[in-house]
Chimera marker file (.cmm) of the C-alpha trace (Angstrom):
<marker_set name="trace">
<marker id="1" x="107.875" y="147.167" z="41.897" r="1" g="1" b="0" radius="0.5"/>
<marker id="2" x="110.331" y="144.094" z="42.513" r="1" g="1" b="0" radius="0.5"/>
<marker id="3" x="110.642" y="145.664" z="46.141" r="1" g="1" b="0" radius="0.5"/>
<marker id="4" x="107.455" y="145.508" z="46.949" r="1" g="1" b="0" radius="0.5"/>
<marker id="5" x="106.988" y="141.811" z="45.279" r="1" g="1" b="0" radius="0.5"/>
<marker id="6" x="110.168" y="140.565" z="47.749" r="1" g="1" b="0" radius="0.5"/>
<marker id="7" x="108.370" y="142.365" z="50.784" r="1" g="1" b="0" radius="0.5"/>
<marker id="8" x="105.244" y="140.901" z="49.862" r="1" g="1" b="0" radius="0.5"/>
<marker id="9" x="106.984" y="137.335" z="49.295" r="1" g="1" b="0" radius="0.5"/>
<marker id="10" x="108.529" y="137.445" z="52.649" r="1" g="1" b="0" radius="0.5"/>
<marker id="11" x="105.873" y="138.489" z="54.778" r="1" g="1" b="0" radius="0.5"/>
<marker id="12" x="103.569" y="135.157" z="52.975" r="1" g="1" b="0" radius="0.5"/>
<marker id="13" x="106.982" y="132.936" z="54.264" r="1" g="1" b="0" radius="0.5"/>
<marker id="14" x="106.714" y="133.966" z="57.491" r="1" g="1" b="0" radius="0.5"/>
<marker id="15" x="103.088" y="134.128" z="57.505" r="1" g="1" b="0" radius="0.5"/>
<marker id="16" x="103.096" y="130.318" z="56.839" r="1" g="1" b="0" radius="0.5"/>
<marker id="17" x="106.269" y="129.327" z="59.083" r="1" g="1" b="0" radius="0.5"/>
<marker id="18" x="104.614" y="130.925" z="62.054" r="1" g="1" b="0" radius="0.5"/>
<marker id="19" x="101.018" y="128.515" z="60.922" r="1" g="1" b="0" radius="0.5"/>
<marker id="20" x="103.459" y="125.345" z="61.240" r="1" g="1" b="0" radius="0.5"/>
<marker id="21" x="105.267" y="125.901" z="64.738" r="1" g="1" b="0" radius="0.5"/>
<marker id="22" x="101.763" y="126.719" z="66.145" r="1" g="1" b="0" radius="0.5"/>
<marker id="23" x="99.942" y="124.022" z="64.360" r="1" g="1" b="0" radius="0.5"/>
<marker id="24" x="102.752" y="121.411" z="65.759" r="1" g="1" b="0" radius="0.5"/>
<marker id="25" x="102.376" y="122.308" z="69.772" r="1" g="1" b="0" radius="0.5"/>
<marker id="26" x="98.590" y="121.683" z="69.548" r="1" g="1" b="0" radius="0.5"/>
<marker id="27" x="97.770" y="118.282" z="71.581" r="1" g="1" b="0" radius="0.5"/>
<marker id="28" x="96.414" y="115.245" z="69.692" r="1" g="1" b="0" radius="0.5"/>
<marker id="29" x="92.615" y="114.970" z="69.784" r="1" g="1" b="0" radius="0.5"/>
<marker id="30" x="92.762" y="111.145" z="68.774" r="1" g="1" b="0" radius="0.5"/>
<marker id="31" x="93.063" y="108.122" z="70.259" r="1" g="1" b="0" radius="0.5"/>
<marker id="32" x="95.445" y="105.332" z="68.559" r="1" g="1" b="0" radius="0.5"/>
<marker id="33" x="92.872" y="103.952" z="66.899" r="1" g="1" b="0" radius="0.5"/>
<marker id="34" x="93.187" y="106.845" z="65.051" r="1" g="1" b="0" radius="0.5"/>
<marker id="35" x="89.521" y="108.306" z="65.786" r="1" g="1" b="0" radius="0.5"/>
<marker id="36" x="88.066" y="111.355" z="67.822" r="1" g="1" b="0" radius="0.5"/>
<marker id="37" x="89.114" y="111.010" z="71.534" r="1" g="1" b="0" radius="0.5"/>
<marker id="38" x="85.630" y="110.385" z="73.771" r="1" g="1" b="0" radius="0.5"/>
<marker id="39" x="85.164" y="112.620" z="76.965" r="1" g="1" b="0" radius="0.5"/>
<marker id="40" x="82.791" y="112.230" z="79.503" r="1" g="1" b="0" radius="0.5"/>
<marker id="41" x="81.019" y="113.155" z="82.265" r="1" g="1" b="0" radius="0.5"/>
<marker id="42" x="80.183" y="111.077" z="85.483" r="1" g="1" b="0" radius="0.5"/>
<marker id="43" x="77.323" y="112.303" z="87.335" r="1" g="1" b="0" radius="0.5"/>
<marker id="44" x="76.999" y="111.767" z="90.835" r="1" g="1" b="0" radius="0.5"/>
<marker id="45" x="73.731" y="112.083" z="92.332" r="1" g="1" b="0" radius="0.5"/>
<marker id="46" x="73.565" y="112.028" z="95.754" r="1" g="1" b="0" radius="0.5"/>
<marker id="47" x="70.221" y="113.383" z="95.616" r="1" g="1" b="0" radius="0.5"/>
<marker id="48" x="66.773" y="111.160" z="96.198" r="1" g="1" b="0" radius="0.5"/>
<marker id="49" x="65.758" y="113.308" z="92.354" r="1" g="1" b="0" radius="0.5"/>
<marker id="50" x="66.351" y="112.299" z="88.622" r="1" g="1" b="0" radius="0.5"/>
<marker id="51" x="67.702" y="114.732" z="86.522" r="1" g="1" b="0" radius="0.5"/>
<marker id="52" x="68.098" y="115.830" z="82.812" r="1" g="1" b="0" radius="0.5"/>
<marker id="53" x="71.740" y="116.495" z="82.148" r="1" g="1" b="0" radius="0.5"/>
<marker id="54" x="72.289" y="119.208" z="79.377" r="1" g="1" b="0" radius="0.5"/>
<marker id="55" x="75.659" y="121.013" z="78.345" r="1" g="1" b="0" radius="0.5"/>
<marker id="56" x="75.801" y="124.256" z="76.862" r="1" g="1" b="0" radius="0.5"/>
<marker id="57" x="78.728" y="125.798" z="74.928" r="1" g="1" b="0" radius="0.5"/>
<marker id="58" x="76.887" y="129.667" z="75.481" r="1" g="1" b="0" radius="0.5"/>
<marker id="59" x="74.759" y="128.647" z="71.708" r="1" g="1" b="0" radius="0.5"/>
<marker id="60" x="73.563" y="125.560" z="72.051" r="1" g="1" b="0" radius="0.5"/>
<marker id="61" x="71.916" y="123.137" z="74.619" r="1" g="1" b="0" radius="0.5"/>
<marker id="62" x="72.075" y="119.782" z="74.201" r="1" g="1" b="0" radius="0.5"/>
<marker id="63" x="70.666" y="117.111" z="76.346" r="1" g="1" b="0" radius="0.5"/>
<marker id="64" x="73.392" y="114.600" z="77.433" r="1" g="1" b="0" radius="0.5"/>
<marker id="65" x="71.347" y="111.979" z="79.013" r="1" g="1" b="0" radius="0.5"/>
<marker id="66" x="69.443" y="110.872" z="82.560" r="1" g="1" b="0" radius="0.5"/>
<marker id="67" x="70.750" y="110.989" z="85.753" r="1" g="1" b="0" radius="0.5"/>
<marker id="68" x="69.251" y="108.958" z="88.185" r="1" g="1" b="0" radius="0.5"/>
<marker id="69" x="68.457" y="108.984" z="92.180" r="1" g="1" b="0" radius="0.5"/>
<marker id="70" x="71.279" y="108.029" z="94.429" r="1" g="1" b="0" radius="0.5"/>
<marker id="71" x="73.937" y="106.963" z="91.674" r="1" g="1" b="0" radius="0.5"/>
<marker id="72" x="76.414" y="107.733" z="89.614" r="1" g="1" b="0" radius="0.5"/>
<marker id="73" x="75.742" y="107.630" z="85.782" r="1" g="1" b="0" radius="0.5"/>
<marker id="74" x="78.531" y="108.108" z="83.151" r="1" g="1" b="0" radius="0.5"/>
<marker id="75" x="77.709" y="110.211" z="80.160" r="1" g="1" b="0" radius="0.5"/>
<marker id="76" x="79.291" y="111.081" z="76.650" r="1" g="1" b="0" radius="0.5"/>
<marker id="77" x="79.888" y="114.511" z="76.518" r="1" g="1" b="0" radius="0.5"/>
<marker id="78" x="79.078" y="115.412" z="72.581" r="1" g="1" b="0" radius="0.5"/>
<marker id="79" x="81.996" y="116.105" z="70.224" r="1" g="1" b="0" radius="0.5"/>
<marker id="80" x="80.454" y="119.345" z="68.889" r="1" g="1" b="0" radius="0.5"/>
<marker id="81" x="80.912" y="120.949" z="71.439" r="1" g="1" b="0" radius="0.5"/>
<marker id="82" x="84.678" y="119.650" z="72.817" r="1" g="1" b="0" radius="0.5"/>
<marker id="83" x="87.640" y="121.380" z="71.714" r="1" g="1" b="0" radius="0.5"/>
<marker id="84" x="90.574" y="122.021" z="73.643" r="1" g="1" b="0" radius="0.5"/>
<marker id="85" x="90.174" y="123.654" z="76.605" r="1" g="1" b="0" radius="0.5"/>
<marker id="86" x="86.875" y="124.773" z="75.974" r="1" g="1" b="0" radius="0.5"/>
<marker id="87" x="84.390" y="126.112" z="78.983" r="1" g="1" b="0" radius="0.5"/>
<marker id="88" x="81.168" y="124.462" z="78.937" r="1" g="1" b="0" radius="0.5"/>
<marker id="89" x="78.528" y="124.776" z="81.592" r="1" g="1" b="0" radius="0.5"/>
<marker id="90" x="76.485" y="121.540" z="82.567" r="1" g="1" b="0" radius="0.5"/>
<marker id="91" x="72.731" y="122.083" z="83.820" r="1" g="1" b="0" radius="0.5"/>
<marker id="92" x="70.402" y="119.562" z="85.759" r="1" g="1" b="0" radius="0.5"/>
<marker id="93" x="67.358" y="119.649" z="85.392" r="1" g="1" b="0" radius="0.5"/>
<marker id="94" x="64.911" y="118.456" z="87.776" r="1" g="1" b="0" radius="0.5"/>
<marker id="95" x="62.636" y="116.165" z="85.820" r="1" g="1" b="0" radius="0.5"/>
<marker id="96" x="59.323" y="117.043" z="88.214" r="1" g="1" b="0" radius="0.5"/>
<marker id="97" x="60.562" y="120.792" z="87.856" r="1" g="1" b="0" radius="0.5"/>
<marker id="98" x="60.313" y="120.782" z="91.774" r="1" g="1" b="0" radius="0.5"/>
<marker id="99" x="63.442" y="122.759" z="91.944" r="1" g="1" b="0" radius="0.5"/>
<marker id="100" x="65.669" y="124.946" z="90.097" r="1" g="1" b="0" radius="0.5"/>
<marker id="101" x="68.383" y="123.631" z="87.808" r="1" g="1" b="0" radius="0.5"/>
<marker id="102" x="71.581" y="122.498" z="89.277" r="1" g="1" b="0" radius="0.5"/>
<marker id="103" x="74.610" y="124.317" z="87.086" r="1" g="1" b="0" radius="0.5"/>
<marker id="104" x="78.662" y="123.834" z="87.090" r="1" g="1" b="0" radius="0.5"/>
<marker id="105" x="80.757" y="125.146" z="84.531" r="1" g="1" b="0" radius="0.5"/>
<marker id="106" x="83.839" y="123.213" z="83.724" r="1" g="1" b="0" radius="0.5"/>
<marker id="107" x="87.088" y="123.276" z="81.613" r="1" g="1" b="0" radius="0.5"/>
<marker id="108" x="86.975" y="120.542" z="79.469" r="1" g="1" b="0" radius="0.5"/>
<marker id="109" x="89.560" y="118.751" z="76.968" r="1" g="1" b="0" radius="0.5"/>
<marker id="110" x="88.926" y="116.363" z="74.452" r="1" g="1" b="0" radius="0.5"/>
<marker id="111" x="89.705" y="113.100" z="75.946" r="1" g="1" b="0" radius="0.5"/>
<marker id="112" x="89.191" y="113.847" z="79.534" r="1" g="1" b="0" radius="0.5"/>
<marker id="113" x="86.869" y="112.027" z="81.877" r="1" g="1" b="0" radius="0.5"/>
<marker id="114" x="85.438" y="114.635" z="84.460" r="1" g="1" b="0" radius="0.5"/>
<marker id="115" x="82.811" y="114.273" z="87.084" r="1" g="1" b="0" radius="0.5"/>
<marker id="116" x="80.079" y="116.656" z="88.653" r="1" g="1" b="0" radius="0.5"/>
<marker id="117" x="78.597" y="116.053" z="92.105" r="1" g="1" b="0" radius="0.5"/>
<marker id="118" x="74.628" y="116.826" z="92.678" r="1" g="1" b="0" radius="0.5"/>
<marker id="119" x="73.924" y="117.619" z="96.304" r="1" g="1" b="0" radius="0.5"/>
<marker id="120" x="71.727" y="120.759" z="98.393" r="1" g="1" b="0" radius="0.5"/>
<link id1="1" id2="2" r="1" g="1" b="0" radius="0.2"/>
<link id1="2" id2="3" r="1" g="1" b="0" radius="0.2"/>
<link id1="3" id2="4" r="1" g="1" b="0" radius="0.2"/>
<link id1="4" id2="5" r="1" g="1" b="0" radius="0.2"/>
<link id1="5" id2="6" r="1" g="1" b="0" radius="0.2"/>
<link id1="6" id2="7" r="1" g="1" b="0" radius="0.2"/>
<link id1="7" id2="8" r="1" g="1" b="0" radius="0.2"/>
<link id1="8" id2="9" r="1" g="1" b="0" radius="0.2"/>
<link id1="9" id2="10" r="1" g="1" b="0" radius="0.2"/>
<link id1="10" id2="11" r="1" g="1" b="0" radius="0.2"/>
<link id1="11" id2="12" r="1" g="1" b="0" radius="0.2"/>
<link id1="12" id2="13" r="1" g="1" b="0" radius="0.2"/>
<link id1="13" id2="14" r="1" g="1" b="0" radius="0.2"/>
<link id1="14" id2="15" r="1" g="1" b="0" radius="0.2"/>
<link id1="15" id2="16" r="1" g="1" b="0" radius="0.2"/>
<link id1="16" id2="17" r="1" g="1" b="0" radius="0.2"/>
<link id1="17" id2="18" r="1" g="1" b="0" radius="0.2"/>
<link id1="18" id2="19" r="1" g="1" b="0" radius="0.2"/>
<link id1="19" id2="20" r="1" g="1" b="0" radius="0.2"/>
<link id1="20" id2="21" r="1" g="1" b="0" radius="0.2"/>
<link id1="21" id2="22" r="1" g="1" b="0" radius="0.2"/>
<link id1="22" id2="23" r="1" g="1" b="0" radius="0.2"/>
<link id1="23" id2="24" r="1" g="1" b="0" radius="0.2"/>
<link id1="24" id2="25" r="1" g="1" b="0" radius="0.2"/>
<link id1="25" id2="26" r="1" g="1" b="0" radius="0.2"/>
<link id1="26" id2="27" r="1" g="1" b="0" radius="0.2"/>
<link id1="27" id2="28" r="1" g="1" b="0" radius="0.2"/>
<link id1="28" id2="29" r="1" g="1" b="0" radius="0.2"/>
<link id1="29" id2="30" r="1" g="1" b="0" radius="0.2"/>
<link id1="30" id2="31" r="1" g="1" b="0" radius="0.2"/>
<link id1="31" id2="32" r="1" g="1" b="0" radius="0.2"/>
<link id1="32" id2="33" r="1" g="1" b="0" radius="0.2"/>
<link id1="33" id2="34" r="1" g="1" b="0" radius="0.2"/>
<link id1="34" id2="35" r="1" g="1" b="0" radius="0.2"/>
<link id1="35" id2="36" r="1" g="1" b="0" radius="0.2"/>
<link id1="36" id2="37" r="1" g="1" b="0" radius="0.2"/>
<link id1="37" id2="38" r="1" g="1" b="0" radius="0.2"/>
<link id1="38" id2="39" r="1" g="1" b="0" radius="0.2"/>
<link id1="39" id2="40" r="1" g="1" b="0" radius="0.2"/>
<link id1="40" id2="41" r="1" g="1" b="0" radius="0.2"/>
<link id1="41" id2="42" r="1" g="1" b="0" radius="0.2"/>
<link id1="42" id2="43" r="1" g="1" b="0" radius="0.2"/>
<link id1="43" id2="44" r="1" g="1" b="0" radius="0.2"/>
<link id1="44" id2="45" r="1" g="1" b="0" radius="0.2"/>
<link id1="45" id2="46" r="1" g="1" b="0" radius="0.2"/>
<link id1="46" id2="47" r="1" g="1" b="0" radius="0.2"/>
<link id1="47" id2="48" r="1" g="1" b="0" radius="0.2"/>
<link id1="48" id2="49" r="1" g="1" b="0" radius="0.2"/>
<link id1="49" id2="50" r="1" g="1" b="0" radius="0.2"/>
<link id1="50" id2="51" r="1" g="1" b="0" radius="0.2"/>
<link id1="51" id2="52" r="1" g="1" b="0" radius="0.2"/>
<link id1="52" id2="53" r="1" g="1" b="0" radius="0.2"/>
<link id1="53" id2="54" r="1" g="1" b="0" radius="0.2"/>
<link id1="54" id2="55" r="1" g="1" b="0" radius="0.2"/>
<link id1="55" id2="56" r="1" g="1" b="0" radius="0.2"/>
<link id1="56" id2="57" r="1" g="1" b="0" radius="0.2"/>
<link id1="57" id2="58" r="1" g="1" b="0" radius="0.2"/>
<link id1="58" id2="59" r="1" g="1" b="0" radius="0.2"/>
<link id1="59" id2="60" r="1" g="1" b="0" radius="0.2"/>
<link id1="60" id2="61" r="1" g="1" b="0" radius="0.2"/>
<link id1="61" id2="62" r="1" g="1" b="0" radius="0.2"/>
<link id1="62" id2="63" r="1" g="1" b="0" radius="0.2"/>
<link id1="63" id2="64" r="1" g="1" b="0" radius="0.2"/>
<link id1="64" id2="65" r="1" g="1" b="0" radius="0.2"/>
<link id1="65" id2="66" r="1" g="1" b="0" radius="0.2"/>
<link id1="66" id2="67" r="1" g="1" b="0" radius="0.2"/>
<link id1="67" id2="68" r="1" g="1" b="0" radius="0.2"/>
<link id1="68" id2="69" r="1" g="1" b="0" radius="0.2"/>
<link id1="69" id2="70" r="1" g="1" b="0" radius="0.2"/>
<link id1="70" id2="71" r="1" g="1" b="0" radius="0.2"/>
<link id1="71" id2="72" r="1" g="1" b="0" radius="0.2"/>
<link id1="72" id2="73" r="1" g="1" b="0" radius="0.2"/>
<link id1="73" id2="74" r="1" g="1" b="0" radius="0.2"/>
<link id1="74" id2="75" r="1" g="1" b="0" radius="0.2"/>
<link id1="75" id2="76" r="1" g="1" b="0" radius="0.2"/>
<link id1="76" id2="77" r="1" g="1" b="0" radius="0.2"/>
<link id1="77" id2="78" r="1" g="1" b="0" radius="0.2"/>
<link id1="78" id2="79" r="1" g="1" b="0" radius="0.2"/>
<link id1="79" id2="80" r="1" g="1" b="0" radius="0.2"/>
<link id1="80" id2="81" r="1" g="1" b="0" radius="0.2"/>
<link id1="81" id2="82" r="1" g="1" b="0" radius="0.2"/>
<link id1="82" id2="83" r="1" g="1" b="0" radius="0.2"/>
<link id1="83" id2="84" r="1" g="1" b="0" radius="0.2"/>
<link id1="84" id2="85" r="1" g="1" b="0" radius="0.2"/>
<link id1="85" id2="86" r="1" g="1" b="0" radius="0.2"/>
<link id1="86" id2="87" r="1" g="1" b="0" radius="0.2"/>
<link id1="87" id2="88" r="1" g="1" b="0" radius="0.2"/>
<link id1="88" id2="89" r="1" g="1" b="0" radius="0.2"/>
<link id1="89" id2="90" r="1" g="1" b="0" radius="0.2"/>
<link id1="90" id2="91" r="1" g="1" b="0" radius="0.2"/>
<link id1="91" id2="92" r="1" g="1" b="0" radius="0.2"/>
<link id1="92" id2="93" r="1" g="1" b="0" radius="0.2"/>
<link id1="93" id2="94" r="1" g="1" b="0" radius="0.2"/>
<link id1="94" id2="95" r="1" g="1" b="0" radius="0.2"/>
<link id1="95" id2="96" r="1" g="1" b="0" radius="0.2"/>
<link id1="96" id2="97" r="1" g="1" b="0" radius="0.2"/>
<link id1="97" id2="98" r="1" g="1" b="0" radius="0.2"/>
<link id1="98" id2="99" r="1" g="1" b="0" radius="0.2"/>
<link id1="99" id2="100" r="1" g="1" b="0" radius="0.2"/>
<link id1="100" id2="101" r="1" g="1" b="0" radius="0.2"/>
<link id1="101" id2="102" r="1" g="1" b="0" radius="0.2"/>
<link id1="102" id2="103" r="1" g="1" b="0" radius="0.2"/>
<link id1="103" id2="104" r="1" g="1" b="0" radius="0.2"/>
<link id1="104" id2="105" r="1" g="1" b="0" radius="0.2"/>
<link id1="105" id2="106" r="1" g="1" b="0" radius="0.2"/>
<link id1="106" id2="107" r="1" g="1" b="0" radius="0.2"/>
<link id1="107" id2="108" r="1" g="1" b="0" radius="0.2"/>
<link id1="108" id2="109" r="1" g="1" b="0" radius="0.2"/>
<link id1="109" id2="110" r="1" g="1" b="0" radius="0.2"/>
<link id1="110" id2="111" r="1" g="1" b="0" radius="0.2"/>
<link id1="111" id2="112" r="1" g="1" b="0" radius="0.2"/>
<link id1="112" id2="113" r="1" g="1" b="0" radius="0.2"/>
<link id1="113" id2="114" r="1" g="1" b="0" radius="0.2"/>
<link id1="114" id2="115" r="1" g="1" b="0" radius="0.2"/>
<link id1="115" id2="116" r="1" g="1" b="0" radius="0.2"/>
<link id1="116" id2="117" r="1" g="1" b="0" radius="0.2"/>
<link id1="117" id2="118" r="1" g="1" b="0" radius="0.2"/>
<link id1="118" id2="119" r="1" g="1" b="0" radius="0.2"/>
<link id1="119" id2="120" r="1" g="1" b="0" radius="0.2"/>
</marker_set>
């Protein structure tokens, strides 16, 4: 019985060492103020179209904002759905539905500023 109690207690040790060396190499995900870094997207539309920008994470779809004809348009990209390194695909949506949707998927980490070109 006390073997099995030592075994027991030294496999919880090194359960919870091996939880603080990988918690410590993870990247902060705040800025100094001390809150939630901000990542966005810039949009450039090259096309003569406005679109609906939407990410998705593969569950959910959420729409990020307008982008407008022939300029570039900077959008917060939703905490929800930012962790680090996280694929997420961005879709733009034609708002006279003359066309299909426009999609890119991107690696994304918190903090990050990336940008997406629309062209044919």
């Amino acid at each position: 019985m006390v073997a099995r109690t030592m075994v027991l207690g030294w496999t919880l040790v090194s359960l919870m060492a091996v939880a603080g060396c990988a918690s410590g190499n993870q990247r902060p995900t705040t800025d100094a103020s001390g809150s939630k870094a901000q990542t966005y997207l810039t949009v450039d539309n090259t096309l003569p179209e406005t679109f609906q920008m939407y990410v998705t994470d593969g569950v959910r779809k959420l729409r990020m904002g307008t982008a407008m004809p022939l300029r570039q348009t900077r959008m917060l990209i939703p905490s929800s759905v930012i962790f680090p390194a996280v694929s997420l695909e961005f879709l733009a949506q034609p708002m006279d539905n003359s066309g299909p949707a426009i999609s890119e998927r991107l690696t994304i980490n918190p903090g990050e500023n990336v940008g997406l070109k629309l062209a044919r």
